[in-house]
Structure formats: structure tokens, C-alpha cells
C-alpha positions as CSV (number, residue, x, y, z in Angstrom):
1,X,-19.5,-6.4,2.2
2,X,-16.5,-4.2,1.8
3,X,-14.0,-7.5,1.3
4,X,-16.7,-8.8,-1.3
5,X,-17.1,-5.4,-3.3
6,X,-13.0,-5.5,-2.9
7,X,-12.7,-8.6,-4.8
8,X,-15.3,-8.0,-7.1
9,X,-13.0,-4.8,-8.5
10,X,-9.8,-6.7,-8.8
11,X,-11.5,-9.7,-10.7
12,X,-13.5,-7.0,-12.6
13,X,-10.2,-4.8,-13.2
14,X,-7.8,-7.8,-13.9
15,X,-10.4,-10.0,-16.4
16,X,-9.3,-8.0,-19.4
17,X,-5.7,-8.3,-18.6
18,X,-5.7,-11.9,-18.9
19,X,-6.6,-11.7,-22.7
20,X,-3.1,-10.8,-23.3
21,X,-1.6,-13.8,-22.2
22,X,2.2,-12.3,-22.7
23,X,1.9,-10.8,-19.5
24,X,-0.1,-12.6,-16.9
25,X,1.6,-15.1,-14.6
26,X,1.1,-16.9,-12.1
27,X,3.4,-18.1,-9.1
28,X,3.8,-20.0,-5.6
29,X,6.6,-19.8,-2.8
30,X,7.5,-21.1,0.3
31,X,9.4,-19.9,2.9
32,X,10.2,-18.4,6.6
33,X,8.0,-16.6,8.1
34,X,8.6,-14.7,10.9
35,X,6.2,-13.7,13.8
36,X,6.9,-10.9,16.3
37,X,4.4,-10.2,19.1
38,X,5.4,-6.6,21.1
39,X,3.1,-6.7,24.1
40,X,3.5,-5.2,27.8
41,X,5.4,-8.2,29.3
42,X,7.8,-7.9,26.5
43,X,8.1,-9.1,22.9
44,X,8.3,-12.5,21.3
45,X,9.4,-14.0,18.2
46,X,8.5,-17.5,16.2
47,X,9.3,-18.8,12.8
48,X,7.3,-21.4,11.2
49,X,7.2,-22.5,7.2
50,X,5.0,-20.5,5.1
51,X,3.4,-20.7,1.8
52,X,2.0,-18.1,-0.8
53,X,0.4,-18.5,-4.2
54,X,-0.1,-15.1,-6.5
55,X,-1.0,-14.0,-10.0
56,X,-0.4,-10.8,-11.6
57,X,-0.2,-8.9,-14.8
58,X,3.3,-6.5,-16.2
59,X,2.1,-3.7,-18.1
60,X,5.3,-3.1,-19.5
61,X,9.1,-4.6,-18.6
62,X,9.2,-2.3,-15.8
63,X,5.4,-1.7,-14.4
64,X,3.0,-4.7,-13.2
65,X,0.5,-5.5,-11.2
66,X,0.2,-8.2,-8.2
67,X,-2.5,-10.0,-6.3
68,X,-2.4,-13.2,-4.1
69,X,-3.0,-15.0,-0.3
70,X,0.1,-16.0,1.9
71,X,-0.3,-17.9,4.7
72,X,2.8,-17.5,8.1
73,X,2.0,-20.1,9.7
74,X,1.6,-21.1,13.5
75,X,4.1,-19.4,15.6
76,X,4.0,-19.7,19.6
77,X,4.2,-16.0,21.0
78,X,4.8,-16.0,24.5
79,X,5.9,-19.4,25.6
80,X,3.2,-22.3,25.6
81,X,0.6,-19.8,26.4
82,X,-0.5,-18.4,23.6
83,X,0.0,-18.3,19.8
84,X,-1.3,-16.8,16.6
85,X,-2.0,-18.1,12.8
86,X,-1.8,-15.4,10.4
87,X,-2.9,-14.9,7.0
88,X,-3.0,-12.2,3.9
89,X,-4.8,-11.4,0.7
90,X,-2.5,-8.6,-0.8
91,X,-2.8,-6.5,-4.0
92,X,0.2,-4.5,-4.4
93,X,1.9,-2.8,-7.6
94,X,5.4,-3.8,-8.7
95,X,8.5,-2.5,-10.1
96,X,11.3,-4.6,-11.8
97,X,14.3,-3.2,-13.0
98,X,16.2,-5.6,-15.3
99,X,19.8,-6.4,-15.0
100,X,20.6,-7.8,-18.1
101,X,18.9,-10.5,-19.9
102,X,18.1,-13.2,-16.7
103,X,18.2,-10.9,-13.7
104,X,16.2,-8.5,-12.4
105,X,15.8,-7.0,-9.1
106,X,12.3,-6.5,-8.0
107,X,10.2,-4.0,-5.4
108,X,6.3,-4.3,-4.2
109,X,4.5,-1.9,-2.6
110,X,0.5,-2.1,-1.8
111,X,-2.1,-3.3,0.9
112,X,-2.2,-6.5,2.6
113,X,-5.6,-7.3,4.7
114,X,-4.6,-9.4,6.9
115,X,-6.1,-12.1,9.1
116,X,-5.0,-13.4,12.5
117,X,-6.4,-16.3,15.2
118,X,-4.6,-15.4,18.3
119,X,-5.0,-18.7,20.6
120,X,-4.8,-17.5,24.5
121,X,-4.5,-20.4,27.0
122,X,-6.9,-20.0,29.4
123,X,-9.0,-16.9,27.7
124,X,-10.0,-18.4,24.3
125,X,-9.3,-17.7,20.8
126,X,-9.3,-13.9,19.3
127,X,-9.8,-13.4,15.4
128,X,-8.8,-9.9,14.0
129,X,-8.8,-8.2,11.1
130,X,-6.4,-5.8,9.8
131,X,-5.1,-4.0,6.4
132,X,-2.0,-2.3,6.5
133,X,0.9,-1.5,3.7
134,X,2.8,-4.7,1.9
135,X,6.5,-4.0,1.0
136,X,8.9,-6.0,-0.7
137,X,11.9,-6.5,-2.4
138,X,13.2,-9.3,-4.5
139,X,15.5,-10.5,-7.2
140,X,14.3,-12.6,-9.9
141,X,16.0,-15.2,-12.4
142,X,14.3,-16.1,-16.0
143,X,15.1,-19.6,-16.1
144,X,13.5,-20.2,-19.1
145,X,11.3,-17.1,-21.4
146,X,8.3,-18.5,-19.5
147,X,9.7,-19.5,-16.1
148,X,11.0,-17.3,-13.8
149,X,12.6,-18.0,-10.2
150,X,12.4,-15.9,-7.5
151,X,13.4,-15.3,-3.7
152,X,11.8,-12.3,-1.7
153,X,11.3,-10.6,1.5
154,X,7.9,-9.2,2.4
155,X,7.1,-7.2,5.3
156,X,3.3,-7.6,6.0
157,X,3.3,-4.8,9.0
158,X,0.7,-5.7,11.6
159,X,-1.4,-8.0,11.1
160,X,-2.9,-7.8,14.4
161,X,-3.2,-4.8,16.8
162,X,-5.0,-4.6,19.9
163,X,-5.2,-2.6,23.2
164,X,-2.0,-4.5,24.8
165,X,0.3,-4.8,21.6
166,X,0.6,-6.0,18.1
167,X,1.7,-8.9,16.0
168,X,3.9,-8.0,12.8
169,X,4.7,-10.2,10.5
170,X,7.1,-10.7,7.5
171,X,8.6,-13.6,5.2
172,X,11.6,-14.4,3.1
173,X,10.2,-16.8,0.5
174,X,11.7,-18.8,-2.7
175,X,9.6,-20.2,-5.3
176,X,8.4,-19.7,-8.7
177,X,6.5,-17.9,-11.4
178,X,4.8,-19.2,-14.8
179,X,4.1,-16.9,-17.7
180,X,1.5,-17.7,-20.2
């Protein structure tokens, strides 16, 4: 119910923005996502290719807003054993500060709720939920006035916690963003 009433706002709080077409855009990256899994018998890391897809509105040249759904992956954590596949939904605010007339670095900060299947051999599969803080930092280049290209490193937090350790999770992604 929460999630639904969640989404609900954002659509309901984002709907007028799109009217001014100036400053909505919409984007998609790829990347590298890493995996790190800190439990008792120690702590294990995985890469695998991920993918993310966003929209958001700038207020101003400086201020905006962000929302999207990134997905890591499948990363092995602990040998064949076991493994995880993570998601997010993340709203976030942003700040860009323009360095010249192309570049601009870029900085995120907001909530990411994050979704996790942890696959145990032997023991089944565990689904969690989890929201904790999105940050990131990024450069941008404004290919054309409507076309911008990107590359950015997101750190996620834990997307999955339980009584034995957590599972973190962050990406470095590339990709691009279309104004309208």
C-alpha cells in the first residue's frame, strides 16, 4: 500500500511538470554494476552488466528532479553457492553545476527502495525489501541542445540486510538523456 500511495505522489507531483516540455527529459544507461556481500565467512564481490532507464524534470539550470528503475544484475556472492539479483526504483533531487557551455558536472542525492532475490543453494530463494539513501555523482556533455551524454557512479547502499550480513550495491554507468 505504501509503494502504491508512493507512486501515486510522484506521478501526481511530476504531471504538471511535464507541461513545460523545456525541462523534462528522459534517459537510459548501461553499465557495471558492482555487488558486495559482507557476511560472517567473509565478504564477496561480483560485477555483472547493468541497465537503468530515468526521467526527470530541472527546475532551473542548477536544481532538478529525478526518478527511475535500475536493474545490477546477477552477481554470484559466495562461490557457486549462492547469488543475488538486485533492483531499484529511486527518486532523488539533483544538482548540476555547469562548466561552460557542454559540460557540466553533476551530483544526486535521494532514496532508492531497493529489491533483492538472494538465491541460496540448498536453502531456497530469499526476497527483501529495502530503502536506503541514493548518491551520485556525474559529468555530463550536451551533445546537441536536446541530447545530452552522460557517465555516472551511483552508490545504491544496501539493498539487502539481514541477520548474517548485507549486500551493497553500486554502478558506474554511460548512456544518454533526451530533452523535449
Amino acid at each position: 500500500m505504501k509503494n502504491k500511495l508512493a507512486i501515486a505522489m510522484l506521478a501526481a507531483a511530476t504531471a504538471p511538470m511535464a507541461a513545460q516540455a523545456e525541462s523534462s527529459y528522459v534517459g537510459v544507461g548501461i553499465g557495471a554494476a558492482e555487488q558486495v556481500l559482507s557476511i560472517t565467512e567473509g565478504t564477496y564481490k561480483d560485477h555483472d552488466l547493468a541497465a537503468k532507464v530515468f526521467t526527470g524534470y530541472k527546475f532551473d539550470k542548477n536544481f532538478g528532479v529525478e526518478a527511475g528503475f535500475t536493474h545490477f544484475g546477477t552477481a554470484e556472492t559466495g562461490g557457486k553457492r549462492s547469488g543475488s539479483r538486485a533492483r531499484s526504483y529511486f527518486a532523488a533531487g539533483t544538482l548540476t553545476l555547469p562548466l561552460g557551455e557542454k559540460f557540466a558536472i553533476t551530483g544526486k542525492l535521494g532514496i532508492a527502495k531497493n529489491r533483492t532475490m538472494q538465491l541460496l543453494v540448498g536453502e531456497g530463494d530469499d526476497k527483501q525489501k529495502k530503502t536506503d539513501a541514493l548518491l551520485g555523482v556525474g559529468a555530463t556533455y550536451a551533445v546537441t541542445k536536446t541530447i545530452a551524454a552522460f557517465v555516472e557512479y551511483e552508490n545504491y547502499g544496501a539493498v539487502a540486510k539481514g541477520k548474517n550480513g548485507s549486500l551493497k550495491a553500486t554502478i558506474l554507468s554511460t548512456g544518454m538523456r533526451f530533452s523535449f
